[in-house]
C-alpha positions in Angstrom: 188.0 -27.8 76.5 187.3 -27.0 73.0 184.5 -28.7 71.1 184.5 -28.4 67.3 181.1 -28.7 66.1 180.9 -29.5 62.2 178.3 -28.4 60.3 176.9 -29.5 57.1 176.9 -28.4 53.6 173.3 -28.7 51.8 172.3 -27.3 48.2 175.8 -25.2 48.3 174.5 -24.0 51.9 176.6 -24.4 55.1 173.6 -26.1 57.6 174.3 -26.3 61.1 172.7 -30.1 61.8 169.6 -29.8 64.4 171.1 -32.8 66.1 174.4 -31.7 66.1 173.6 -28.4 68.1 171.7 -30.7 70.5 174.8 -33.5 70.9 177.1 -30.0 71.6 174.7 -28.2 73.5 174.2 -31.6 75.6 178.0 -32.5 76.3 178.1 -29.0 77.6 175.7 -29.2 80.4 177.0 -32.9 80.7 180.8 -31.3 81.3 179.6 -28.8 83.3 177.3 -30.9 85.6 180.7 -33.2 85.7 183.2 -30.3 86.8 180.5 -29.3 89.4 179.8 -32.3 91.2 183.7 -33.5 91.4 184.2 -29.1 93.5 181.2 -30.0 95.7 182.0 -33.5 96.7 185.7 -33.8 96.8 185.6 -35.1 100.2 182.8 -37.3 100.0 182.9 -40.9 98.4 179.7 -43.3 98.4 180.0 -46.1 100.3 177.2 -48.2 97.4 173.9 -47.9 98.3 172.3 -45.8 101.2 175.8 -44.7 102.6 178.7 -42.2 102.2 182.1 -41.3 103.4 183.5 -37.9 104.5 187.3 -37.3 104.6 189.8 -34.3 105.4 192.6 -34.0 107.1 191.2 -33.6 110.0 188.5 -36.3 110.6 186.7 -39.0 109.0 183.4 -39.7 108.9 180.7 -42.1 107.7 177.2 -42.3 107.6 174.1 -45.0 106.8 170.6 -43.1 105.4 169.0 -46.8 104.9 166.4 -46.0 107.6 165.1 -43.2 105.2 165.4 -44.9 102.2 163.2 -47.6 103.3 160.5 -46.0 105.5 160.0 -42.3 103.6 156.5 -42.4 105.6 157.9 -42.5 108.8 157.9 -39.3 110.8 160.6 -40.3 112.9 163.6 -41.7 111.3 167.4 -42.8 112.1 171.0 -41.8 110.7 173.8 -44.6 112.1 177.5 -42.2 112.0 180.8 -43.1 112.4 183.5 -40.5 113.1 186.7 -40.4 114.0 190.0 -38.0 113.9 192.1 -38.5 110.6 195.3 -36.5 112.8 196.3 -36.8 116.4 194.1 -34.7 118.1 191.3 -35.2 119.9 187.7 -34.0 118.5 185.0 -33.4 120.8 181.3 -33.2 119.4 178.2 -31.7 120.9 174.6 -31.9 120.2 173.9 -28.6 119.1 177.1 -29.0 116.5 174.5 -31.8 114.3 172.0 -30.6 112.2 170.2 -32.4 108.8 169.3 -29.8 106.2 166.1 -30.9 103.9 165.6 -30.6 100.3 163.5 -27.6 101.0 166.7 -26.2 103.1 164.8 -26.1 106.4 167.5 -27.2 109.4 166.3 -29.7 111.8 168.6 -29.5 114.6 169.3 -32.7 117.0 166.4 -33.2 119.0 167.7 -33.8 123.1 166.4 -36.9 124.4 164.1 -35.7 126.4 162.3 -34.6 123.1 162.7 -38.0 121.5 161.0 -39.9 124.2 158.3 -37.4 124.5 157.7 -37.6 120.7 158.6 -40.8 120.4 156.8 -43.6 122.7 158.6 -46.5 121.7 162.3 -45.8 120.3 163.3 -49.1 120.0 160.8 -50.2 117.1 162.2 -46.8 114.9 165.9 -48.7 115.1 164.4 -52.3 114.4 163.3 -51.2 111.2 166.3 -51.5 109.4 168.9 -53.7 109.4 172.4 -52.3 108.9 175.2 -54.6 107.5 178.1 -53.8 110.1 180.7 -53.4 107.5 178.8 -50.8 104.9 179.9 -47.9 107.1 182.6 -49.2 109.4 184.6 -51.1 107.2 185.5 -47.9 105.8 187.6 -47.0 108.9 190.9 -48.0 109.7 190.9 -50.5 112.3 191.7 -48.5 115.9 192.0 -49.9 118.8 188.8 -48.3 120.7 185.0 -48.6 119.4 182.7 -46.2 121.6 179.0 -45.7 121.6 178.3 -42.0 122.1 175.3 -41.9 123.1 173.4 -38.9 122.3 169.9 -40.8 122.1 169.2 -44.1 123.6 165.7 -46.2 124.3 163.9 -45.2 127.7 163.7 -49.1 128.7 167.7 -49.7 128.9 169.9 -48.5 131.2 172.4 -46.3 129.2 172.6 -42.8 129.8 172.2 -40.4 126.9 175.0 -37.8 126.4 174.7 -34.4 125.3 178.8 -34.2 124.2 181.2 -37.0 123.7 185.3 -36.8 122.1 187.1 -39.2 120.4 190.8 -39.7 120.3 193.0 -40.9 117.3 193.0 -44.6 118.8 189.3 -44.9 118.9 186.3 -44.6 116.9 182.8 -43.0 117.8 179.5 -44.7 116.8 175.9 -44.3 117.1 172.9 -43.5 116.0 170.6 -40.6 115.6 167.1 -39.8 115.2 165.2 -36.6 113.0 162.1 -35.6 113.9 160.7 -34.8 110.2 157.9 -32.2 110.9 156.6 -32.4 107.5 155.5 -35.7 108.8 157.6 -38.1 106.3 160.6 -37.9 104.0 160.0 -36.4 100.4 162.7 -37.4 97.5 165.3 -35.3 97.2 168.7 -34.2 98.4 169.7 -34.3 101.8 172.5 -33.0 103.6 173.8 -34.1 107.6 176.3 -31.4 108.7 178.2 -31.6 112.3 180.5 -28.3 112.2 182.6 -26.7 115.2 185.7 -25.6 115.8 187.0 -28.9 115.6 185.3 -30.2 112.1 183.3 -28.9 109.2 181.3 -32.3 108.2 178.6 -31.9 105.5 177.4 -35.4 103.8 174.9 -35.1 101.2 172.8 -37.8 99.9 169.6 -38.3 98.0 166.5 -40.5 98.4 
């Protein structure tokens, strides 16, 4: 794009205007910023506030940050995802493929349940703290004829079973939610990303508090 940047004549002396160079200089860096943001996010759409949608191909995802948003001083925190396959195969998910990567780019990888309820005595009051409306995330999914729960952490005191691993076909799709560890002991402003990535699917959400 070619900006034509007019300059002034003073005293019989072409002046480049002060403010001028500033406007140009400006809608530059505005352009740039633009073109930038649209490559790194053409697959993620915001869903208004404290939630995103991620979309390929091959799966479609969705995921809540209010939890953060709204308790930054809690060590412990909770993500709520949706995912599901956006083609007729299967995709299967496991721990170890979910990570969330912190504004200082440190990983924290899923904690195992076992490590939640050791470093977390009473689950249940981390997921009352915020209350979710149940259409900000999964009213961006195409109705399917299966909802699951998968699972991969669940309070002490009921009698579900926490998964390590759960799949999802294209009739069906997966919910739950997740909980971070932060182990800078609460949850500074800035960007954040949640990535699940196997051979199946190449998920990266980012968001910002």
């Amino acid at each position: 794009m070619d900006i034509e940047i007019y300059s002034l004549r003073v005293g019989g002396t072409n002046m480049m205007s002060k403010a001028m160079k500033i406007f140009a200089v400006a809608v530059l860096v505005l352009l740039t910023g633009m073109v930038f943001a649209v490559a790194q996010s053409e697959n993620v759409k915001s869903l208004g506030k404290d939630a995103a949608e991620f979309k390929n191909d091959r799966v479609h995802a969705a995921v809540d940050w209010a939890c953060i948003t709204e308790h930054p001083n809690e060590k412990w925190a909770f993500l709520e995802v949706w995912i599901m396959p956006a083609s007729r195969k299967p995709i299967g998910i496991r721990r170890e493929d979910i990570s969330l990567v912190l504004p200082n780019g440190m990983r924290l990888p899923l904690p195992g349940q076992k490590e939640v309820t050791s470093g977390l005595r009473d689950i249940r009051r981390v997921l009352a703290t915020t209350i979710i409306p149940a259409e900000r995330t999964s009213g961006a999914f195409q109705p399917r004829r299966n909802t699951i729960r998968f699972g991969l952490h669940e309070e002490s005191s009921s009698l579900r079973l926490a998964f390590d691993a759960f799949s999802v076909d294209y009739e069906s799709a997966a919910c739950g939610r997740i909980l971070f560890e932060n182990p800078q002991g609460s949850w500074a402003a800035g960007e954040y990303r949640l990535e699940i990535k196997n051979g199946d699917v190449d998920i990266a959400i980012p968001f910002t508090i």
